[in-house]
C-alpha positions as CSV (number, residue, x, y, z in Angstrom):
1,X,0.0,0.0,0.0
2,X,2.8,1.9,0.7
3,X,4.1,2.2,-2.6
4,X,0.3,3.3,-4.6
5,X,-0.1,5.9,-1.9
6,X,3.6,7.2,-2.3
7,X,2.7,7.5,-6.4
8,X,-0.7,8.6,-5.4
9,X,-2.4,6.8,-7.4
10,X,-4.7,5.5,-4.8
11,X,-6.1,8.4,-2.7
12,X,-9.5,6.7,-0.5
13,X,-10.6,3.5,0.1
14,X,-14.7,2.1,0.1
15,X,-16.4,-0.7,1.4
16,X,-19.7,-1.2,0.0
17,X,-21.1,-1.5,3.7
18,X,-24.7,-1.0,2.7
19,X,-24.6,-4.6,1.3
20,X,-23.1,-5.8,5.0
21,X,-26.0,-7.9,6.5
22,X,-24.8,-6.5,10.2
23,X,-25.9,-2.6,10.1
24,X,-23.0,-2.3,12.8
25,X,-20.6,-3.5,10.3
26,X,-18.7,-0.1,10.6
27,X,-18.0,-0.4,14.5
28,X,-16.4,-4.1,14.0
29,X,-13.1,-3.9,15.7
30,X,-11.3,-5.6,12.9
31,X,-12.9,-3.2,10.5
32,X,-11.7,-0.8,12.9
33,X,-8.3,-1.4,13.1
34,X,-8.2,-1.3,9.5
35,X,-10.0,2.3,9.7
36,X,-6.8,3.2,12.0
37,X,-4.1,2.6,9.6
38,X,-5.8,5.1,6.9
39,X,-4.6,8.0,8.3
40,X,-1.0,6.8,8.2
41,X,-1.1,6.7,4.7
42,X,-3.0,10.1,4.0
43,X,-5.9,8.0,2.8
44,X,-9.5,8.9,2.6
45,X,-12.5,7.0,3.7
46,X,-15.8,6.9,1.8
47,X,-18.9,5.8,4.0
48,X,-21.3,3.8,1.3
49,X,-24.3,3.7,3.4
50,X,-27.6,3.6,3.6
51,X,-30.2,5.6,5.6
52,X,-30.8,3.2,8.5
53,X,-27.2,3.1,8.8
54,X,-26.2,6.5,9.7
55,X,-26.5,6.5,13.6
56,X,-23.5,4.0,13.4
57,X,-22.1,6.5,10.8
58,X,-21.7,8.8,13.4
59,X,-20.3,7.0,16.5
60,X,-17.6,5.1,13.9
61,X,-16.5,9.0,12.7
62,X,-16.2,10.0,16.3
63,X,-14.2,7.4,16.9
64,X,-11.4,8.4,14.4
65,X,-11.4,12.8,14.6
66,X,-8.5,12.7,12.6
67,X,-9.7,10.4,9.6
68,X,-10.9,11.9,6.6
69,X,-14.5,10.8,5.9
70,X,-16.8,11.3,3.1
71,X,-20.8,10.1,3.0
72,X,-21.5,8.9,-0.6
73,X,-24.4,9.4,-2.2
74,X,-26.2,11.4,0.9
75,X,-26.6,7.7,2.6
76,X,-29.3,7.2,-0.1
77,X,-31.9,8.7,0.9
78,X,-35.5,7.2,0.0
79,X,-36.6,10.0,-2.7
80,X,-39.1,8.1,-4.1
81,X,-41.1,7.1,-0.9
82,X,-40.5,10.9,-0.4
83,X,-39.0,10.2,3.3
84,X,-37.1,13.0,4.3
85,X,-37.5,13.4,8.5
86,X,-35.6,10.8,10.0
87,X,-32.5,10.8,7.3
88,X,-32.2,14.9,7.8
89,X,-32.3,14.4,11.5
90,X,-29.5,11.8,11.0
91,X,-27.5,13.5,8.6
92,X,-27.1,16.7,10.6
93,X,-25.7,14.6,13.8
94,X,-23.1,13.1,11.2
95,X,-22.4,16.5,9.8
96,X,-22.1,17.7,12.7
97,X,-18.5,16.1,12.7
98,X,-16.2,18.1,11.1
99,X,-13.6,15.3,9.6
100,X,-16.5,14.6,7.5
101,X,-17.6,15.6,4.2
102,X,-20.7,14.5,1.8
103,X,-20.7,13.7,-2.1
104,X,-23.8,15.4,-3.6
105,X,-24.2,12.3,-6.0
106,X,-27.0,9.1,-6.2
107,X,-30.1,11.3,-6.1
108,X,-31.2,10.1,-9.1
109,X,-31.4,6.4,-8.4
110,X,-33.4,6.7,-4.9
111,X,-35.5,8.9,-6.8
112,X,-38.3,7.0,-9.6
113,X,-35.9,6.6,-12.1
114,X,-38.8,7.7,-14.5
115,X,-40.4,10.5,-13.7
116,X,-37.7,12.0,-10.7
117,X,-37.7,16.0,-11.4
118,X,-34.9,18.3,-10.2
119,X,-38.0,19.9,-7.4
120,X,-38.1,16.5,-5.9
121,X,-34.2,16.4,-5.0
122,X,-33.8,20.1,-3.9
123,X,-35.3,19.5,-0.1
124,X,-32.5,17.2,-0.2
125,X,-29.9,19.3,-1.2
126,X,-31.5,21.4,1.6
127,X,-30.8,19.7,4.2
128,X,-27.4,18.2,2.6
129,X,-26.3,22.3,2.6
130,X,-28.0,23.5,6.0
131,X,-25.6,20.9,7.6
132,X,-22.5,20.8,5.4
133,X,-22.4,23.8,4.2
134,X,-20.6,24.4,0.9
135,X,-17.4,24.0,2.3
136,X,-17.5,20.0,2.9
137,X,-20.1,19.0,-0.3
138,X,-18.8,18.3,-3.6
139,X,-20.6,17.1,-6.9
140,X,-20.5,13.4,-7.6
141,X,-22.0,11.2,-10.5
142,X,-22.7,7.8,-9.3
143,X,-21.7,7.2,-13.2
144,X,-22.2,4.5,-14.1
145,X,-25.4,3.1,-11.5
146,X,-27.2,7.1,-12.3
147,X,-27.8,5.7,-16.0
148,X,-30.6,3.6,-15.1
149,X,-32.0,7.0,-14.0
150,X,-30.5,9.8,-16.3
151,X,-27.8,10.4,-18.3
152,X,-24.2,12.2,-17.2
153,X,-25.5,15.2,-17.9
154,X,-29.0,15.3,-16.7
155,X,-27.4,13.9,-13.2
156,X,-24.8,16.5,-13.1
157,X,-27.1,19.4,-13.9
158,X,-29.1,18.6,-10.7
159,X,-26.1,19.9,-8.6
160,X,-24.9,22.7,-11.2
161,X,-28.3,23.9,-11.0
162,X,-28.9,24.0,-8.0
163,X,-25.7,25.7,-6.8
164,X,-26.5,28.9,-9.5
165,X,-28.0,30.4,-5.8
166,X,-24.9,29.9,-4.2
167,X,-21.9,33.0,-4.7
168,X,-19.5,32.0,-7.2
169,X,-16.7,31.3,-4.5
170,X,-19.3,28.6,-3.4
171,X,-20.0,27.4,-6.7
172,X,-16.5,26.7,-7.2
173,X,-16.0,24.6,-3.5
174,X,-18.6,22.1,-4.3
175,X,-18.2,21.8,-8.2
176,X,-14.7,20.9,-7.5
177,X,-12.2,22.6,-5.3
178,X,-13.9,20.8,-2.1
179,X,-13.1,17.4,-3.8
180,X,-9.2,18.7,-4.6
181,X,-8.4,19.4,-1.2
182,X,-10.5,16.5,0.2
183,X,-8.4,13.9,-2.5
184,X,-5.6,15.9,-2.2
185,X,-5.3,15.9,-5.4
186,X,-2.8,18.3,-7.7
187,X,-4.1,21.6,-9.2
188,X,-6.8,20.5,-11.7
């Protein structure tokens, strides 16, 4: 590992947890110890999660304050059923953390893939920037799992759009310089 990270060709590391049949699968304490040697490397963690599972989202990113985090895909939300209560209360309490950071990305699949409209996402966004705040979102795609509910550029113009009411300083954090400094990644 060592030697990708020293390159940097590998920035972050994901576990598809969501598909973990234990929704404590993030507190394991071998998971846990793997967690720990992240930092070490300058590695990144992604939390692929769904709703139910982010009260354990939020005691496993107390437990490492110095690990960088990020929440895919807003925890999937349930768009389509419209449920929006519980997952805001929970994703505030995560945000609430500041090591962690939220890709603005999978809205389209949670939403019906057929008839979604940009309207229906925004009180998601909503909440997603009440607790954030612009300076720890960043645009994601979900490419290529958003094409069974829009293509690139319909997907992407959900966040584009919706950041047009932010100040351009902002716009530029979550359409890209958030996700730079997150991925420490080189001037783009």
């Amino acid at each position: 590992m060592e030697a990708l990270t020293h390159r940097r060709k590998l920035v972050g590391i994901r576990h598809i947890v969501q598909g973990e049949p234990d929704d404590r699968f993030l507190l394991r304490p071998d998971f846990c110890r793997g967690i720990a040697r992240l930092e070490q490397f300058g590695l990144a963690y992604d939390i692929l999660i769904f709703p139910r599972h982010l009260p354990v989202a939020v005691e496993f990113a107390r437990r490492f304050p110095r690990q960088r985090f990020v929440l895919d895909h807003l925890a999937k939300p349930f768009i389509k059923a419209g449920d929006i209560e519980g997952w805001a209360r929970d994703l505030r309490d995560l945000a609430a953390l500041d090591n962690v950071s939220c890709e603005l990305s999978g809205m389209v699949t949670e939403a019906d893939w057929h008839a979604w409209t940009p309207g229906q996402l925004t009180p998601y966004l909503d909440v997603a920037m009440a607790a954030f705040g612009a300076e720890r979102l960043m645009i994601g795609s979900d490419w290529p799992v958003c094409m069974l509910a829009a293509d690139d550029a319909r997907t992407i113009a959900v966040v584009t759009g919706y950041v047009e009411r932010l100040s351009e300083d902002e716009r530029d954090l979550v359409l890209g310089l958030n996700a730079q400094r997150f991925w420490r990644l080189e001037a783009l």
